[in-house]
C-alpha positions in Angstrom: -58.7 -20.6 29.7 -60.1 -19.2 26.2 -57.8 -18.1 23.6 -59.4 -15.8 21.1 -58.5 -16.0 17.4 -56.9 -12.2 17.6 -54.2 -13.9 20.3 -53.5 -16.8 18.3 -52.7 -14.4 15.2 -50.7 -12.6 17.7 -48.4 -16.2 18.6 -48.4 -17.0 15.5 -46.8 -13.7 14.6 -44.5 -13.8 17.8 -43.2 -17.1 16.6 -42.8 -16.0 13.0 -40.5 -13.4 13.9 -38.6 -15.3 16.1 -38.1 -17.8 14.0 -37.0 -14.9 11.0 -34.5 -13.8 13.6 -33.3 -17.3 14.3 -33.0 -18.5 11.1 -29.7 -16.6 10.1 -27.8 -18.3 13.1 -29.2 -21.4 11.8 -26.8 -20.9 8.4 -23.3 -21.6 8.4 -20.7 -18.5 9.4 -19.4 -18.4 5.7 -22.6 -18.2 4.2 -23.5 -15.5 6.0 -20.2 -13.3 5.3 -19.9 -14.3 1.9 -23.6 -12.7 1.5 -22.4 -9.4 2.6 -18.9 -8.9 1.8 -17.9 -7.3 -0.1 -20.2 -4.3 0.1 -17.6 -1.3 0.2 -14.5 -0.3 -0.6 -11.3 -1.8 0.3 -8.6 0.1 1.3 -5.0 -2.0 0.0 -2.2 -0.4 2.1 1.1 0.2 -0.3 3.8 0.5 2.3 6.2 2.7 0.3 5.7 6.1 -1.6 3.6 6.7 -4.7 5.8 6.3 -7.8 8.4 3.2 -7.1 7.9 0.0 -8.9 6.5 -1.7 -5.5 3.3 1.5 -5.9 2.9 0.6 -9.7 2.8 -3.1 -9.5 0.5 -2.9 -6.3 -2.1 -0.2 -7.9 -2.2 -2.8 -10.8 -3.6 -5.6 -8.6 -5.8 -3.0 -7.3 -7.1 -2.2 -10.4 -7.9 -6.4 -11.5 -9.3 -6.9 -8.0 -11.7 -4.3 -8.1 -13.1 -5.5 -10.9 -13.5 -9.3 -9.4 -14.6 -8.3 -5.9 -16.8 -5.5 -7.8 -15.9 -2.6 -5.3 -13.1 -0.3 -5.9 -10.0 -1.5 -4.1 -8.1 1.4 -3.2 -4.4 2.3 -2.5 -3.5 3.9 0.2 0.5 4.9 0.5 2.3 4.1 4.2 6.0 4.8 3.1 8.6 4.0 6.3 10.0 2.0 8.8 11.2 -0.4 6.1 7.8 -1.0 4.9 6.3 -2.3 8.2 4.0 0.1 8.4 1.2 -2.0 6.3 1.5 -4.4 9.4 1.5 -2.5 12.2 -1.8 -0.8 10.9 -3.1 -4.5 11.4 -3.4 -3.8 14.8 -5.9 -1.0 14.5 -8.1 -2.8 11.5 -11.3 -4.7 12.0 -10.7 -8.5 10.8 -14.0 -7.9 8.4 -11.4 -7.8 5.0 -12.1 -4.0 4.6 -8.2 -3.3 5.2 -5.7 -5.2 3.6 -1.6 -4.7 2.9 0.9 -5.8 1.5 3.4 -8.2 3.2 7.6 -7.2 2.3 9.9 -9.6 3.8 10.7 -6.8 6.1 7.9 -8.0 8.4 9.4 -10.7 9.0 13.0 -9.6 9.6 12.4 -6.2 11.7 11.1 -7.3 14.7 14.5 -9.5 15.3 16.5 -5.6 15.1 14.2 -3.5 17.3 10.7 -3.7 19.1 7.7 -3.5 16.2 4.4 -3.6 17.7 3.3 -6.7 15.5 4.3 -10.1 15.3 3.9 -11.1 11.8 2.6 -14.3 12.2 0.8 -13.8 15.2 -1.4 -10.4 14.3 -1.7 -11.2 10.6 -4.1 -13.3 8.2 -1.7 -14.4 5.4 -4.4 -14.6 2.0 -2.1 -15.1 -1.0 1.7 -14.9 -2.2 1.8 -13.1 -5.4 4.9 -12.0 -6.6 8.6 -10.9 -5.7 11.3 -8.6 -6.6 14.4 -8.9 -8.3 17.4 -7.1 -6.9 20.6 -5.7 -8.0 23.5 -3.2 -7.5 23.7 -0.5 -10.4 26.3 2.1 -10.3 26.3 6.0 -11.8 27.5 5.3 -15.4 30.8 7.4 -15.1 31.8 5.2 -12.0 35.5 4.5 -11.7 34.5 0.7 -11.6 32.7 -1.6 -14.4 32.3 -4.7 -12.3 31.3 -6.1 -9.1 35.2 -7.2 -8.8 36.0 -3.8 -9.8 34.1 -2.2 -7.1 35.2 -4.0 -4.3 38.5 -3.5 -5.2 37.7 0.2 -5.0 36.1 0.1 -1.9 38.7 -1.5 -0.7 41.1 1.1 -1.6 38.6 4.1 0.0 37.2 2.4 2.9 33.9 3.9 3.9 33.9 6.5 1.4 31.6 4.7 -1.4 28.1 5.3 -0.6 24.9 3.2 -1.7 21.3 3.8 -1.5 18.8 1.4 0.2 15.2 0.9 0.8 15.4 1.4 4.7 17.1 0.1 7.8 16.5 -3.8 7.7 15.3 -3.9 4.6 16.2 -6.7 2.1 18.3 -4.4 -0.2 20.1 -3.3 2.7 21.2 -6.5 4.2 22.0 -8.3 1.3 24.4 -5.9 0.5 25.7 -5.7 4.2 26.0 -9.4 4.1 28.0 -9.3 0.7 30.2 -6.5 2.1 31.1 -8.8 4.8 32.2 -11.5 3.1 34.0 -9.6 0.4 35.9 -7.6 3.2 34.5 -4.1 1.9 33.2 -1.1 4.3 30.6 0.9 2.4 28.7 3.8 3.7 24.7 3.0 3.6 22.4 5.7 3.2 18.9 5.0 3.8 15.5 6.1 1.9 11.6 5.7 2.0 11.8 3.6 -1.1 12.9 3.2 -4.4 11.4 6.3 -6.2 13.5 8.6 -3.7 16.5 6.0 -4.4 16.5 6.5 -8.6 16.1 10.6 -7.5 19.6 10.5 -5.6 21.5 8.6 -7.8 20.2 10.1 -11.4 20.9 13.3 -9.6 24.8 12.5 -8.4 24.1 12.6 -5.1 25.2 9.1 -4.7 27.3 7.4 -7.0 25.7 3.3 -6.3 21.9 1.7 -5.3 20.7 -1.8 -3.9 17.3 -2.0 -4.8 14.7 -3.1 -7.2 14.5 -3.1 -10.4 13.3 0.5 -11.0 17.2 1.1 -12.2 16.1 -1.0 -15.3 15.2 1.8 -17.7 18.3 3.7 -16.6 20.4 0.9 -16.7 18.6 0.4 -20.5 19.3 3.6 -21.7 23.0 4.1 -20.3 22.5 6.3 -17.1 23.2 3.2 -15.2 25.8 0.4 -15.1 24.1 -2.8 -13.6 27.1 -4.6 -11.6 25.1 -7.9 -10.5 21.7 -8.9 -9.8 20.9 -10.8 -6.2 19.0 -13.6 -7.3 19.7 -17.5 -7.4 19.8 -17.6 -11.0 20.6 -14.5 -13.7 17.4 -12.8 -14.7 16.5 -12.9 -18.2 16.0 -9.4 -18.9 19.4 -8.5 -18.0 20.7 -12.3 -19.0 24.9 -10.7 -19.6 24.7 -9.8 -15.9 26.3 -12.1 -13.7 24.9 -12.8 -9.9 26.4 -11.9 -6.9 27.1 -15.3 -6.0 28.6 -16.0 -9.6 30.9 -13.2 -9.0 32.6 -14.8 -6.0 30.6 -13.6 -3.6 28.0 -16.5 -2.0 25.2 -13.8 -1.3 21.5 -14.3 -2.7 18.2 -12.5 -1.8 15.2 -13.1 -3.3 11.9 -11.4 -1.6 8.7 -13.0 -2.3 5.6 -10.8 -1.1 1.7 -11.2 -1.3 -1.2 -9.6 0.6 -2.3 -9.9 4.4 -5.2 -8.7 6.7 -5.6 -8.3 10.6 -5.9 -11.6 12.3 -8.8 -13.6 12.6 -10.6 -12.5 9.4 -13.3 -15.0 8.4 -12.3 -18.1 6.3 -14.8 -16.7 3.8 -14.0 -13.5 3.4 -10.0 -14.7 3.1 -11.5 -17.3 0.6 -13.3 -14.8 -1.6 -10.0 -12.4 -1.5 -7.7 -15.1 -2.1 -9.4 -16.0 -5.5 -10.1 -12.4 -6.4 -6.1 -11.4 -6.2 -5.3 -14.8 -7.6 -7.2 -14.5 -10.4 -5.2 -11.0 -11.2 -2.3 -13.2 -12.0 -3.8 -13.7 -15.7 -5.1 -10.3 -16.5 -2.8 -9.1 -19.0 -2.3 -5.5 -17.6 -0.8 -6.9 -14.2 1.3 -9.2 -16.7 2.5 -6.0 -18.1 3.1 -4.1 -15.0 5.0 -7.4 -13.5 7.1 -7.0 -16.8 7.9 -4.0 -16.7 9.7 -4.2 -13.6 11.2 -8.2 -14.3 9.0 -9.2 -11.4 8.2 -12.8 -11.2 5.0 -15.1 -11.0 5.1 -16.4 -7.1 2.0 -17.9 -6.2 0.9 -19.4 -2.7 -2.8 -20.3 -1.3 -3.1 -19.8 2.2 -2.0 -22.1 3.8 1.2 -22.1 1.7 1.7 -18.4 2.7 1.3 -19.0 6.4 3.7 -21.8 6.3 6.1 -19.3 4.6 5.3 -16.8 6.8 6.2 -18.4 10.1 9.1 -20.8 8.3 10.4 -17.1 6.7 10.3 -15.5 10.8 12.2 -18.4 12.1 15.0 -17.9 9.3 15.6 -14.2 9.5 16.2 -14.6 13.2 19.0 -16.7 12.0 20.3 -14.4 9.5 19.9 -11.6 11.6 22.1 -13.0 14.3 24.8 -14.0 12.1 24.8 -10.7 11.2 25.1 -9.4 14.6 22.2 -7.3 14.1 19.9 -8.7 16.5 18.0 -6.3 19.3 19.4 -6.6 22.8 17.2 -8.3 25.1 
C-alpha cells in the first residue's frame, strides 16, 4: 500500500494530539490539582450569626487566607442547630476545596442527642485545628450573688427560677453548665440562642440575669456591666487571672472546645495540603493575633492528621459524656 506524505502529516498529527491529551494523566493527581486550585473564590461557612466573637475571629482567618491562597475567601453566616449547620452543608458541597467550615465541638457531640444527617468523621475532610474558646459564667452586675458559691446557694434557694443563656441545645456552653449543675445539686432554667451576639443582647438588656458562653462578656465584664463568676477551663485564663475555675471552686467541671476548619469528604490531598498551609500560616499574621486577643482565644494548632485523630477520638468521648448525662437519643 502507498502512503502519501499528506497522510503521514495527518498520523503524525493524530498521534500528537493523542499524546497532548495523554500526557496530563501521565502526571501525578496532586500536580494536577495544585495547578488549578485555587482559581475562585472560597466560600468559609461561619456557623453562627454575624457579630459574635466566633464571626469576628473566623472573618479574620478569612481575611489572611485570602491573601495566601490569592482568591478572596468569603464568609458566609449559617447560625443554628448548635452550629452543625457548617457540617451538614458538607453533604451538598463538591470535595474540590471551594466550600469549607468551620468545625465546633458540637459536631461531634449532636449526633449522640438526635439524628444529624452527618457523621463528623465520616462526611468530613478535617484540614487544620486552629484555635478554641474560653468559657465562662458572668452574671448581670446587680445580681444578688458575687460568687459561683454564692449562686448556687441562690439557686438552691429558688429552684428553677435563675435563668442562663446558652449557645444552643447540645452546645458546649450548655452542657458544661448542665453538667456542673448536676454535681452542685442546682436546677437552673436554660434558655437557648443562635449564638453569642443574641446572648450579650439578653443579658445587657435584663432579660436574663446570667450567660454560659464565650468570651464576648469580656468587655462587659471589663467595664462593670458584668460580674464574671468562673471561667471553664483547666487552668485560670490570664486575662481574667483573679477569676477562679469552676473546678477550683468545688465543682470538678472543665470544658475546653478546640475548633479548626473542615471540607466535604474525599477532597484531594493536594488541595487539603495547599489549605492546610494557607490557614496555618494565618497563625502569625498579626491581625488574627489581634482578633484571637481580643476575645482570650488560644493558639491550638493540629496538621491533619492530628485533627482527624481528634476528630474521631473527640466522637468517641462525647458519646460517653452524653450518656452520663442521660442525654443520649433513643434508639
Amino acid at each position: 500500500m502507498t502512503t502519501t506524505k499528506d497522510q503521514h502529516v495527518t498520523r503524525r498529527q493524530v498521534l500528537g494530539a493523542a499524546a497532548a491529551v495523554a500526557a496530563p494523566a501521565l502526571l501525578p493527581a496532586g500536580a494536577l490539582a495544585q495547578d488549578k486550585y485555587p482559581s475562585r473564590p472560597i466560600t468559609l461557612i461561619a456557623p453562627w450569626p454575624a457579630g459574635g466573637s466566633s464571626d469576628g475571629v473566623m472573618r479574620a482567618f478569612a481575611k489572611s487566607a485570602s491573601a495566601r491562597l490569592g482568591v478572596p475567601v468569603i464568609i458566609e453566616n449559617k447560625p443554628g442547630v448548635g452550629g452543625t449547620l457548617g457540617a451538614s452543608a458538607m453533604l451538598q458541597a463538591k470535595p474540590d476545596g471551594y466550600t469549607l467550615t468551620q468545625l465546633p465541638l458540637g459536631i461531634y457531640r449532636l449526633p449522640h442527642m438526635r439524628d444529624m444527617p452527618f457523621h463528623p468523621v465520616n462526611d468530613l475532610t478535617h484540614i487544620v485545628c486552629l484555635t478554641g474558646y474560653t468559657f465562662g459564667i458572668a452574671c448581670v452586675a446587680d445580681a444578688p450573688f458575687k460568687t459561683l458559691q454564692e449562686m448556687v446557694a441562690y439557686a438552691k434557694a429558688n429552684p428553677g427560677q435563675l435563668e442562663y443563656g446558652h449557645t444552643g441545645t447540645g452546645t458546649t456552653p450548655h452542657l458544661a453548665i448542665e453538667e456542673f449543675s448536676e454535681k452542685a445539686g442546682i436546677k437552673l432554667n436554660p434558655v437557648p440562642f443562635k449564638g453569642s451576639a443574641e446572648i450579650m443582647q439578653a443579658i445587657l438588656g435584663g432579660h436574663i440575669r446570667m450567660m454560659s458562653g464565650t468570651t464576648e462578656f469580656a468587655p462587659h465584664v471589663q467595664s462593670g456591666k458584668l460580674r464574671l463568676l468562673a471561667t471553664l477551663g483547666s487552668q485560670r485564663n490570664k486575662a481574667f487571672a483573679d477569676t477562679p475555675t469552676v473546678k477550683e471552686s468545688g465543682w470538678d467541671t472543665i470544658s475546653e472546645s478546640p475548633f479548626g476548619i473542615g471540607g466535604p469528604k474525599g477532597m484531594d490531598p493536594t488541595v487539603v495540603q495547599a489549605l492546610h498551609d494557607a490557614f496555618k500560616a494565618t497563625l502569625d499574621d498579626p491581625e488574627v493575633k489581634s482578633a484571637l486577643d481580643k476575645f482570650f482565644q488560644p493558639v491550638i494548632y493540629m496538621n491533619t492528621a492530628d485533627y482527624t485523630a481528634y476528630g474521631a477520638r473527640t466522637y468517641a468521648a462525647e458519646k460517653a459524656t452524653i450518656e452520663r448525662l442521660g442525654l443520649a437519643k433513643k434508639s
